[in-house]
Residue frames as a rotation matrix with the C-alpha (Angstrom) as fourth column:
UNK 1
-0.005 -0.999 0.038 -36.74
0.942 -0.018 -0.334 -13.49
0.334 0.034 0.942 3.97
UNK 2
0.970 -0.048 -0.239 -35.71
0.096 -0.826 0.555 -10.28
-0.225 -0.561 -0.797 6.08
UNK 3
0.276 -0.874 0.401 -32.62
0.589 -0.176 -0.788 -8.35
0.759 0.454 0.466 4.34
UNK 4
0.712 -0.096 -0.695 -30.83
0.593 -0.448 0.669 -6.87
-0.376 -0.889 -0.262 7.64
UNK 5
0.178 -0.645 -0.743 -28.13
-0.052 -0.760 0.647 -5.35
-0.983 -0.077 -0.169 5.55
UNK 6
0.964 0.251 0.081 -26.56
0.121 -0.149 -0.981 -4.39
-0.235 0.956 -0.174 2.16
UNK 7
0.521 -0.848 -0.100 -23.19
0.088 -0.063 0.994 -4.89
-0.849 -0.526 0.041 0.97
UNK 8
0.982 -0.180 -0.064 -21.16
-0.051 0.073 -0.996 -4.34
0.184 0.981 0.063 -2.42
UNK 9
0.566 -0.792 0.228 -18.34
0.136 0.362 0.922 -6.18
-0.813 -0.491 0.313 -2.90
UNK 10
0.903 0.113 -0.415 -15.78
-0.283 -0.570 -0.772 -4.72
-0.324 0.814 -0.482 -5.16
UNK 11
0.765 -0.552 0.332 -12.89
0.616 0.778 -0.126 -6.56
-0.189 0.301 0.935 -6.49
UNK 12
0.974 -0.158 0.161 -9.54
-0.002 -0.720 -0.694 -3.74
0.226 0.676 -0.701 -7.11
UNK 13
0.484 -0.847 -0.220 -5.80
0.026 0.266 -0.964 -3.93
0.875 0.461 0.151 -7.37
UNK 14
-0.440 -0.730 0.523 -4.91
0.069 -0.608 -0.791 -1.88
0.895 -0.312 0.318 -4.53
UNK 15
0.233 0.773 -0.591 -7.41
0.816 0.175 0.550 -2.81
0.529 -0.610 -0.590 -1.17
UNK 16
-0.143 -0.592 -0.793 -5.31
0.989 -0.061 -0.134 -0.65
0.031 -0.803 0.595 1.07
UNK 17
-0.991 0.063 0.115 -5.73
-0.013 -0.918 0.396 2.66
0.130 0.391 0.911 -1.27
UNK 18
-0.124 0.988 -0.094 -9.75
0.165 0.114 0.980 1.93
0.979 0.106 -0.177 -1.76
UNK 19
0.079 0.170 -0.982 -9.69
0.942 0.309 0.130 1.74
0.326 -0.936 -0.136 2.08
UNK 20
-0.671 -0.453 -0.586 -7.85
0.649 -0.741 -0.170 4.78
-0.357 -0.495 0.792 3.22
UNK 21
-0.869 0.387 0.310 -10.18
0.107 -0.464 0.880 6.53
0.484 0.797 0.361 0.41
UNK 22
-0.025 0.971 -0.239 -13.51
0.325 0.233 0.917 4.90
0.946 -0.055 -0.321 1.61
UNK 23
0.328 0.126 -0.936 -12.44
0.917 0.196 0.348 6.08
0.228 -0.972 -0.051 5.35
UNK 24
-0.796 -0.540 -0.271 -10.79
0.552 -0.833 0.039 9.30
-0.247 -0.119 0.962 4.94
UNK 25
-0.980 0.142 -0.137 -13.47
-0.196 -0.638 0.745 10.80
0.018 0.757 0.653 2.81
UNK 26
0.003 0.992 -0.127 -16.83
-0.527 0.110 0.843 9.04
0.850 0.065 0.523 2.96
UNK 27
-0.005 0.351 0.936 -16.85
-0.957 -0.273 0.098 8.10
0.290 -0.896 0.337 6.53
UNK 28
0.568 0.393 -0.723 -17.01
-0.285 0.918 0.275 4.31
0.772 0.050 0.633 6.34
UNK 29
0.305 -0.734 0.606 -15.24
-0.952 -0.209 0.225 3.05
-0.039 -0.646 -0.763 9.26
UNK 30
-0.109 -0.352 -0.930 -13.06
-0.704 0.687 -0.178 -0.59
0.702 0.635 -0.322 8.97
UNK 31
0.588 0.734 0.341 -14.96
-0.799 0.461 0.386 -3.56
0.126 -0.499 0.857 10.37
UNK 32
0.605 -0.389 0.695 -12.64
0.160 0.914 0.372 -6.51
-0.780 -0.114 0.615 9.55
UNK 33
0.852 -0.199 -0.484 -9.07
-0.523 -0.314 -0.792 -6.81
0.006 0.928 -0.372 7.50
UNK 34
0.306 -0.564 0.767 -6.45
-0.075 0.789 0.610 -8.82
-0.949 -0.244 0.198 6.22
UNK 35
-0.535 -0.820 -0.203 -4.40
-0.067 -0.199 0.978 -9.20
-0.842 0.537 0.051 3.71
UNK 36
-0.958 0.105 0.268 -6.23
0.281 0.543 0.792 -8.69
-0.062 0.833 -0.549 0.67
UNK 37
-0.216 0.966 -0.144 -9.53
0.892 0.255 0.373 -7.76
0.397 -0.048 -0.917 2.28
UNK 38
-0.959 -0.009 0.283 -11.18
-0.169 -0.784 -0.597 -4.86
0.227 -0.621 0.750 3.75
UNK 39
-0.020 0.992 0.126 -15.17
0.786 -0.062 0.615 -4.87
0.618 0.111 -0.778 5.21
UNK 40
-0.964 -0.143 -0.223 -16.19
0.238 -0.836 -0.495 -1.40
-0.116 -0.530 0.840 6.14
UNK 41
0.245 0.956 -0.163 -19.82
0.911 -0.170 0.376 0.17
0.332 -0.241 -0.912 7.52
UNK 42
-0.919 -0.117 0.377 -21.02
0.021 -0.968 -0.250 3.37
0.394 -0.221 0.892 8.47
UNK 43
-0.846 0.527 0.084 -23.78
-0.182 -0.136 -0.974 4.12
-0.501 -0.839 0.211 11.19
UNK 44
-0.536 0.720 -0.440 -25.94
-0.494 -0.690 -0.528 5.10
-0.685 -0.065 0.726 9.06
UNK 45
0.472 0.746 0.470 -28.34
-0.267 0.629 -0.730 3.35
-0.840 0.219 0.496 6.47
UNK 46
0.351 -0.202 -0.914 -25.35
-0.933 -0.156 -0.324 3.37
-0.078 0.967 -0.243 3.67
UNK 47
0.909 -0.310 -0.278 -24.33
0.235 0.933 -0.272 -0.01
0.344 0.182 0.921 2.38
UNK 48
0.401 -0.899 0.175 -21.49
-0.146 0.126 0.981 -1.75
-0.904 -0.419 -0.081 3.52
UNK 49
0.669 -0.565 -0.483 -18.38
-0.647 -0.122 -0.753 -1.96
0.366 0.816 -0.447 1.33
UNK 50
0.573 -0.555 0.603 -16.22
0.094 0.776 0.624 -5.05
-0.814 -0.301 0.497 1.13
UNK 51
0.332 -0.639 -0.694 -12.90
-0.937 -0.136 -0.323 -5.08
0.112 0.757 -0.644 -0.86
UNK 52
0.743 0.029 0.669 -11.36
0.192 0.948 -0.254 -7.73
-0.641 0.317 0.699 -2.56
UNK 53
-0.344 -0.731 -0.590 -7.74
-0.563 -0.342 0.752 -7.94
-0.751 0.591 -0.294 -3.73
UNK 54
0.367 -0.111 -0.923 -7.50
-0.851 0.359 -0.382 -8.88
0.374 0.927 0.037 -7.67
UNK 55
-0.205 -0.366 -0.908 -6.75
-0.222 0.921 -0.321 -12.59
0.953 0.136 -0.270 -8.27
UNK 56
-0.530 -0.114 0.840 -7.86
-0.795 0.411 -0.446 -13.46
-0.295 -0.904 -0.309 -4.29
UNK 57
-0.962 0.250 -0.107 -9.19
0.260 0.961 -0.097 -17.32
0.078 -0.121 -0.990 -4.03
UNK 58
-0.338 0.940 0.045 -12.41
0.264 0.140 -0.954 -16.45
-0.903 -0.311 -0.295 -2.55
UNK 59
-0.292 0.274 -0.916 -13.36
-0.879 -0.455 0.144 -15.05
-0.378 0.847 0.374 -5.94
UNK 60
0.483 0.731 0.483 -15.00
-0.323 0.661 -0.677 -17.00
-0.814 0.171 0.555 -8.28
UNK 61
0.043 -0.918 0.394 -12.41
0.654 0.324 0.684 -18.44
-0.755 0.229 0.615 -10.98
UNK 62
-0.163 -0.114 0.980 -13.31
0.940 -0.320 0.119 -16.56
0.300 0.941 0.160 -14.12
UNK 63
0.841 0.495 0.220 -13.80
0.465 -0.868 0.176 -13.40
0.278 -0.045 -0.960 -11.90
UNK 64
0.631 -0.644 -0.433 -10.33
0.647 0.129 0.752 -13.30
-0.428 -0.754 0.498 -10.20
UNK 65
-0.299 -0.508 0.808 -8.83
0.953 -0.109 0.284 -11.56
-0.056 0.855 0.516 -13.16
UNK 66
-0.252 0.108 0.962 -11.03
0.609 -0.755 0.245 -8.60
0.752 0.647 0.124 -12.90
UNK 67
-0.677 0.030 -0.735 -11.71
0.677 -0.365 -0.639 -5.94
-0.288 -0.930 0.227 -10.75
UNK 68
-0.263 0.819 -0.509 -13.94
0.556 -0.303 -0.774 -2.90
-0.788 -0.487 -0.376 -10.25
UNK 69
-0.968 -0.178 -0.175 -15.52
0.008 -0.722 0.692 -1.48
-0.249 0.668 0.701 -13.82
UNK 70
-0.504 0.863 0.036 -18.30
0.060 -0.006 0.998 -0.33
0.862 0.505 -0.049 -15.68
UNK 71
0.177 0.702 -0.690 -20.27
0.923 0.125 0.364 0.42
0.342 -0.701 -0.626 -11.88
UNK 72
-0.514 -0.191 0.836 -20.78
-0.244 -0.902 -0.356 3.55
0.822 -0.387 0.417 -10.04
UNK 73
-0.452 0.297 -0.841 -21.60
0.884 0.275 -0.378 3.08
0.119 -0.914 -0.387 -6.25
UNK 74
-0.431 0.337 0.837 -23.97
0.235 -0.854 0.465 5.57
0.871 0.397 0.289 -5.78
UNK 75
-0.641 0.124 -0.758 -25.35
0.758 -0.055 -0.650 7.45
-0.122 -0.991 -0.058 -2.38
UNK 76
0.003 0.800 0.600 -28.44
0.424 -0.544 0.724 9.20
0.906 0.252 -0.341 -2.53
UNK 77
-0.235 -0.839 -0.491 -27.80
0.931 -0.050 -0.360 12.27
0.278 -0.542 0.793 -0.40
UNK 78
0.729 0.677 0.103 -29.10
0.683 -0.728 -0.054 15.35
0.039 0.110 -0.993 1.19
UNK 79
0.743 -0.354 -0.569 -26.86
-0.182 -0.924 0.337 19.08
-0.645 -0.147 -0.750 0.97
UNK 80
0.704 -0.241 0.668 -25.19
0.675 0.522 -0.522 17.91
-0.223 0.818 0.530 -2.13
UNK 81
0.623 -0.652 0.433 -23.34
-0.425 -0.746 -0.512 21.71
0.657 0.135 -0.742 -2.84
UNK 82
0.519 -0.534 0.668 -21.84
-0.823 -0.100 0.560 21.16
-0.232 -0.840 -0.491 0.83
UNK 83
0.462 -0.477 0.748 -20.56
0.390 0.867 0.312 17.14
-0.797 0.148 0.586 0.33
UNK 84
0.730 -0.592 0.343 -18.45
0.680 0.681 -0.271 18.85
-0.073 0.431 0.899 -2.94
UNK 85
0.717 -0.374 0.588 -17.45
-0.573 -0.796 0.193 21.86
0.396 -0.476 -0.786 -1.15
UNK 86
0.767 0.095 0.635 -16.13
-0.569 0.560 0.602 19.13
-0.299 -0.823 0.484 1.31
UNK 87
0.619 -0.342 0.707 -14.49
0.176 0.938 0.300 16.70
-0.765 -0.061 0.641 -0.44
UNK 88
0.616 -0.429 0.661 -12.92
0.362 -0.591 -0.721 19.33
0.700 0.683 -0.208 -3.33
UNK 89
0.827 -0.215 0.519 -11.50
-0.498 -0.707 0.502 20.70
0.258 -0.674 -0.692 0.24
UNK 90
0.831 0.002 0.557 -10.29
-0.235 0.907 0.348 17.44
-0.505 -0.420 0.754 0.75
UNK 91
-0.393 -0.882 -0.259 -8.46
-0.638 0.059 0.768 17.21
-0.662 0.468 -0.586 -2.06
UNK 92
-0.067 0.495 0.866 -10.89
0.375 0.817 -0.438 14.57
-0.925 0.296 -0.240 -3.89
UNK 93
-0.975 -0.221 -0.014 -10.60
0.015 -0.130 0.991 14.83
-0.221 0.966 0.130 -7.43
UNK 94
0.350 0.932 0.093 -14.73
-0.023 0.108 -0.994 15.47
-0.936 0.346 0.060 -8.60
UNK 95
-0.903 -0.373 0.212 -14.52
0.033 0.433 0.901 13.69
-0.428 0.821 -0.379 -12.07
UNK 96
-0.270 0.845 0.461 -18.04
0.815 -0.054 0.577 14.74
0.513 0.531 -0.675 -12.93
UNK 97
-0.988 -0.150 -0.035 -18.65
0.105 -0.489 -0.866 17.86
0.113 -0.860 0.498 -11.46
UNK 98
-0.621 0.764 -0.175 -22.21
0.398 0.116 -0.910 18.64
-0.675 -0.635 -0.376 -9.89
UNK 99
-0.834 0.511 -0.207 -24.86
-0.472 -0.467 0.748 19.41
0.286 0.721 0.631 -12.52
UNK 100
-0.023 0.993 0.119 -28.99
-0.591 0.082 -0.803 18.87
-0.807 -0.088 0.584 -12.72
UNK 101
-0.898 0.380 0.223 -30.61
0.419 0.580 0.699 16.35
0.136 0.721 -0.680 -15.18
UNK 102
-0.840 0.540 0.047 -33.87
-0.291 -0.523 0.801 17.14
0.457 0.659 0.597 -16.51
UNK 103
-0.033 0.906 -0.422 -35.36
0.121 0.423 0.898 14.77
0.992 -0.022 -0.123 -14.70
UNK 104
0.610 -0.073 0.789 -34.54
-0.676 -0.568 0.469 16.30
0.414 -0.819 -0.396 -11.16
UNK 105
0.547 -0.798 -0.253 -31.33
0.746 0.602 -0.286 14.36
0.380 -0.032 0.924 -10.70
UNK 106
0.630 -0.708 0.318 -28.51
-0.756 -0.654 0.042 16.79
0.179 -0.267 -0.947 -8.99
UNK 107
0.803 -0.587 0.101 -25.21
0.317 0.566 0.761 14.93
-0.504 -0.579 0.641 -8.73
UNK 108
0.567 -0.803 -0.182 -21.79
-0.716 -0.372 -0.591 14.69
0.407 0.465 -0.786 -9.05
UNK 109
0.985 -0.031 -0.170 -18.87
0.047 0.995 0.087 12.01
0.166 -0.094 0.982 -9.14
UNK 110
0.356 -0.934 -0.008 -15.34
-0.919 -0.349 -0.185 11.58
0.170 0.073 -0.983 -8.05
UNK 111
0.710 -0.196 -0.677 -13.29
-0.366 0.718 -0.592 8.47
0.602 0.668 0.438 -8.42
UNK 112
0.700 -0.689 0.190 -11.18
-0.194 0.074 0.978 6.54
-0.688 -0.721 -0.082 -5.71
UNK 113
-0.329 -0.917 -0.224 -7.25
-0.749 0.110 0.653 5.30
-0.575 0.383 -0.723 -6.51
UNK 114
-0.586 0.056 0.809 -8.40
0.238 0.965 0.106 2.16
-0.775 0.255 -0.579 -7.79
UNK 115
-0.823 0.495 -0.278 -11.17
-0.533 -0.502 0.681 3.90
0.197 0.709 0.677 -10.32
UNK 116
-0.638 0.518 -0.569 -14.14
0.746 0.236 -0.622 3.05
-0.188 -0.822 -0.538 -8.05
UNK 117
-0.786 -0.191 0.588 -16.38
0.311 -0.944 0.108 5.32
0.535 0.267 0.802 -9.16
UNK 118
-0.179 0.597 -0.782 -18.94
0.950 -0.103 -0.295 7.16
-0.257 -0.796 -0.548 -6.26
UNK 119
-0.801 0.088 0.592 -21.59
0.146 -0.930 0.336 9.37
0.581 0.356 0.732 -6.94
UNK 120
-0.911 0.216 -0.351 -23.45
0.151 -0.618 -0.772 11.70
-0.383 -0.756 0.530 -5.29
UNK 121
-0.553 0.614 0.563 -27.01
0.511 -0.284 0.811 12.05
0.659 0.736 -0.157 -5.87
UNK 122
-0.542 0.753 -0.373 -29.89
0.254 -0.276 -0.927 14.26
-0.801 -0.597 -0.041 -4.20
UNK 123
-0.402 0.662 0.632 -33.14
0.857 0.029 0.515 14.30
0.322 0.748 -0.580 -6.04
UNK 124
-0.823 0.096 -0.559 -35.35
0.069 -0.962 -0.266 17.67
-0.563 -0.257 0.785 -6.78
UNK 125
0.203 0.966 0.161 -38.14
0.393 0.070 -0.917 18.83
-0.897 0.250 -0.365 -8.37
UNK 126
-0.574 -0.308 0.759 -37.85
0.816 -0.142 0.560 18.75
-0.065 0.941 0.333 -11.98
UNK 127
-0.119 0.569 -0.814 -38.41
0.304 -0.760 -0.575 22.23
-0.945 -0.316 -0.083 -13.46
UNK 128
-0.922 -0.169 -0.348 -39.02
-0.316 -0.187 0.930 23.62
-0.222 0.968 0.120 -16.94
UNK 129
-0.030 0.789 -0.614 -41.61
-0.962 0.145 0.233 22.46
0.273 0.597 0.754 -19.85
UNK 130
-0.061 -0.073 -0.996 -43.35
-0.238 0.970 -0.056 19.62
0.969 0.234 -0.076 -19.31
UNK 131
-0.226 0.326 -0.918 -43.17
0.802 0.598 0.015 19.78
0.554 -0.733 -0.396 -15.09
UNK 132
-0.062 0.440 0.896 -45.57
-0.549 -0.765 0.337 21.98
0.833 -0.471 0.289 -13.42
């Protein structure tokens, strides 16, 4: 098997908002739509993003009911300060704001209309005890 792409399909009330979000703000540009639907890509090596209105058919029955929770789409990124300089410019709400984990994590998170949440990561060299 040979994976040519990646795609996360997210199920949320409002396709149209998620869209305008995923294109205004994180570059994604809109591949195919229709009532209910959205599939959007970007050049580069980030996964595609398919929406999915709430209650649509193509769902699976006992999923139709629900929509995006409990997930963080995540993008693993380089100039991390600059991308929430950017998007704080933007107006984007950062709902986690940019901090370090111990384990050389750097990120920060900000939340489309739909509560989609998308974080930002860029990895470092862990400092302190423990990493020389």
């Amino acid at each position: 098997m040979q994976i040519t792409a990646s795609t996360v399909s997210l199920t949320v009330d409002d396709v149209a908002a998620s869209q305008r979000f995923f294109t205004t703000h994180l570059g994604y540009a809109v591949q195919a739509a229709a009532d209910g639907f959205a599939s959007l890509s970007r050049d580069d090596a980030a996964m595609d993003v398919v929406l999915l209105a709430r209650g649509s058919e193509v769902l699976p029955a006992d999923q139709r009911d629900r929509h995006a929770a409990g997930l963080i789409v995540a993008f693993t990124t380089t100039g991390i300060e600059a991308e929430e300089r950017r998007l704080r410019a933007e107006g984007v709400d950062i709902t986690l704001a940019l901090r370090e984990e111990p384990w050389g994590e750097r990120l920060f998170q900000i939340t489309d209309p739909n509560g989609v949440v998308v974080q930002f990561v860029e990895w470092v060299t862990p400092s302190g005890p423990g990493h020389a």
